[in-house]
N, C-alpha and C positions, 0 to 999 in steps of 0.2 A: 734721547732727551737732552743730553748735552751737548751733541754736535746742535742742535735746533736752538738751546738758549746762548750756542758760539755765535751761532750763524744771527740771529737776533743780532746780538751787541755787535758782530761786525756790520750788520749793515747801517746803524745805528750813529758809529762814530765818525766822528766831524761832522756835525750837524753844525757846528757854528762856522766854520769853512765855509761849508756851503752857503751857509745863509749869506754870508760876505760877496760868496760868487754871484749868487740870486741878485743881490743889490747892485751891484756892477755891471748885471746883463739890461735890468731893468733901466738902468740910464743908456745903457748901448739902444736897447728896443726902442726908448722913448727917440732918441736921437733920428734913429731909421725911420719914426713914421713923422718926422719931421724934417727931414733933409732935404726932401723933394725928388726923393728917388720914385722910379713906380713899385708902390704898396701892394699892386694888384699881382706881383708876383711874391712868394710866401719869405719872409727873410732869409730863412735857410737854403732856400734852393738859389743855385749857382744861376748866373745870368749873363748875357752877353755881354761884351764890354759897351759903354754909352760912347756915342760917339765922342765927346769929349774927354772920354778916359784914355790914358794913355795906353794899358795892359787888362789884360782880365783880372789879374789879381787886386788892382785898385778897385774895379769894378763888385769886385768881391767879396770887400772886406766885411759885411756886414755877413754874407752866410760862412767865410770861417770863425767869426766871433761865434756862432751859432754853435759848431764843428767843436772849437775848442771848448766853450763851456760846458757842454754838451757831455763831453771827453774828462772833466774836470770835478763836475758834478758827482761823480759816480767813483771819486777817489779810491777807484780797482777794488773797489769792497766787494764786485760780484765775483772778480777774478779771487780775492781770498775766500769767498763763500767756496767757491770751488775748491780751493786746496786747506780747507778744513779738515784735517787729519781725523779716522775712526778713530776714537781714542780708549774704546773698547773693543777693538781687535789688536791683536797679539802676532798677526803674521801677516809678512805683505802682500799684497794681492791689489790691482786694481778697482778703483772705485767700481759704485755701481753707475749703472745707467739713468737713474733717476736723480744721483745727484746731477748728470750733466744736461737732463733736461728741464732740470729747476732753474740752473744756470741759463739757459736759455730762454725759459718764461721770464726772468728775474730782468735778463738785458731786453730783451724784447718790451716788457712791460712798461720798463723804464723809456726807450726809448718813445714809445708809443703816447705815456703821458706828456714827456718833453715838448715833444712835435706837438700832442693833440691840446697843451694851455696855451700853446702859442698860435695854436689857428683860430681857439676859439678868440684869441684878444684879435686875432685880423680880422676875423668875420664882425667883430663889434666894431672896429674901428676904421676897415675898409668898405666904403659904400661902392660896391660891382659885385659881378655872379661871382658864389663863391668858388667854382667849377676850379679856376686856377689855381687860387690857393690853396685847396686839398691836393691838388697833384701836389703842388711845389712842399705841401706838408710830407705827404707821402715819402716822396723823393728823399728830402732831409730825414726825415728820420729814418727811413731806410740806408739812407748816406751809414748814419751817423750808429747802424747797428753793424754793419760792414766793419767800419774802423774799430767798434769795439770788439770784433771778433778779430781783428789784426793783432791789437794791441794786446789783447790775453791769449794769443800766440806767446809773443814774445816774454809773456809773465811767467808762463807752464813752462816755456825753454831755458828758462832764470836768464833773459836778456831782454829785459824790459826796456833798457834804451834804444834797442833794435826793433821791436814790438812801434813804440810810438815813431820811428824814422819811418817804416815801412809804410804807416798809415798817414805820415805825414806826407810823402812823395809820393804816393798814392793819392793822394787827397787835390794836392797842389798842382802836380802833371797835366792834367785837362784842364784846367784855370788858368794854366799859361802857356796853352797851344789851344789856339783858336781853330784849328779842323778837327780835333776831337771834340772842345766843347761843342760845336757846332754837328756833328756826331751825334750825337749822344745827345741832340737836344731832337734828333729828327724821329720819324712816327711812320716808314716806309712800310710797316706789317702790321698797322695800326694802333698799336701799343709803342709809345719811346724808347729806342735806345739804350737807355739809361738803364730803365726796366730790367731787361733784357740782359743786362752788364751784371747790375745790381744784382739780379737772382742766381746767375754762372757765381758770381763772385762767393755770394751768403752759402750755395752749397759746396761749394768747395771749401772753403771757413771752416763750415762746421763739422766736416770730415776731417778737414786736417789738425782742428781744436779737439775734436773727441779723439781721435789716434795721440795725439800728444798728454791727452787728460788719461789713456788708459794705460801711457807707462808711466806716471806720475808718483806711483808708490813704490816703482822699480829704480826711477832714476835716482 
């Protein structure tokens, strides 16, 4: 009962943060579906550079805004949900398994809503099949549970500035090489690239997140 009303008030706090970030993204969003960009691909998902762009990264700046508030939002309270100490055991021993797949409902979930408020304001506010912007939903917020399973690497390691490096060059690496974006945007087994990337990447994450969470009461 008291790991459960920790875990409550951790998730709980900086609510006014957040709402600050909310506010800031919501004039970024307003911005994107008035710039004159194509809307018909989802904000979050990564896109080619226009030909008038100099780099991908220019091209892009509207799905790392996505990326980092995304990252922002979630002020690592899942990562301390996770290292919420038993505080009624008396001798160390690794978590259980349930706490690490709450943690994974918990990011999952999160991500899942982020992606799925921001497709529904495209589906209101882009008139085409929505066919693309659920991929481009999909994509981003599978993006965006990858980097959070980076980045609580580096929390569980106590190198949390390394944790956010990892997922940032990771993140930016294909946005400014144009043969892997173009890569990764291809469909040769009929499922993308991306896909394909994305799911090697999330089970490997998660193997090497739960080996790091089950020496956590050792280290």
């Amino acid at each position: 009962m008291m790991v459960w009303k920790r875990t409550l008030q951790v998730l709980r706090e900086g609510n006014g943060l957040r709402l600050m970030l909310v506010l800031m993204y919501a004039v970024m969003t307003y911005r994107f579906y008035t710039s004159g960009q194509d809307c018909r691909i989802f904000i979050g998902m990564f896109r080619a550079p226009e030909s008038y762009m100099p780099s991908g990264l220019e091209s892009n700046l509207y799905a790392i805004g996505f990326m980092v508030v995304g990252v922002a939002l979630m002020l690592e309270r899942p990562s301390e949900y996770l290292s919420i100490p038993e505080t009624m055991v008396y001798v160390r021993r690794p978590r259980g398994l349930l706490r690490f797949l709450g943690y994974c409902a918990i990011v999952g979930a999160y991500c899942l809503v982020y992606a799925g408020v921001q497709l529904a304001v495209a589906l209101h506010v882009v008139y085409a099949s929505p066919k693309q912007l659920m991929i481009g939903a999909v994509c981003a917020g599978w993006t965006l549970l990858v980097l959070a399973l980076i980045i609580n690497l580096g929390y569980l390691g106590r190198n949390r500035p390394y944790g956010y490096l990892a997922a940032m060059v990771l993140y930016i690496v294909p946005l400014s090489y144009m043969p892997l974006m173009r890569w990764l945007l291809e469909s040769p087994l009929g499922v993308p690239n991306w896909s394909v990337a994305l799911g090697v990447l999330t089970a490997a994450l998660i193997v090497a997140n739960y080996a790091l969470f089950e020496r956590l009461e050792i280290i």
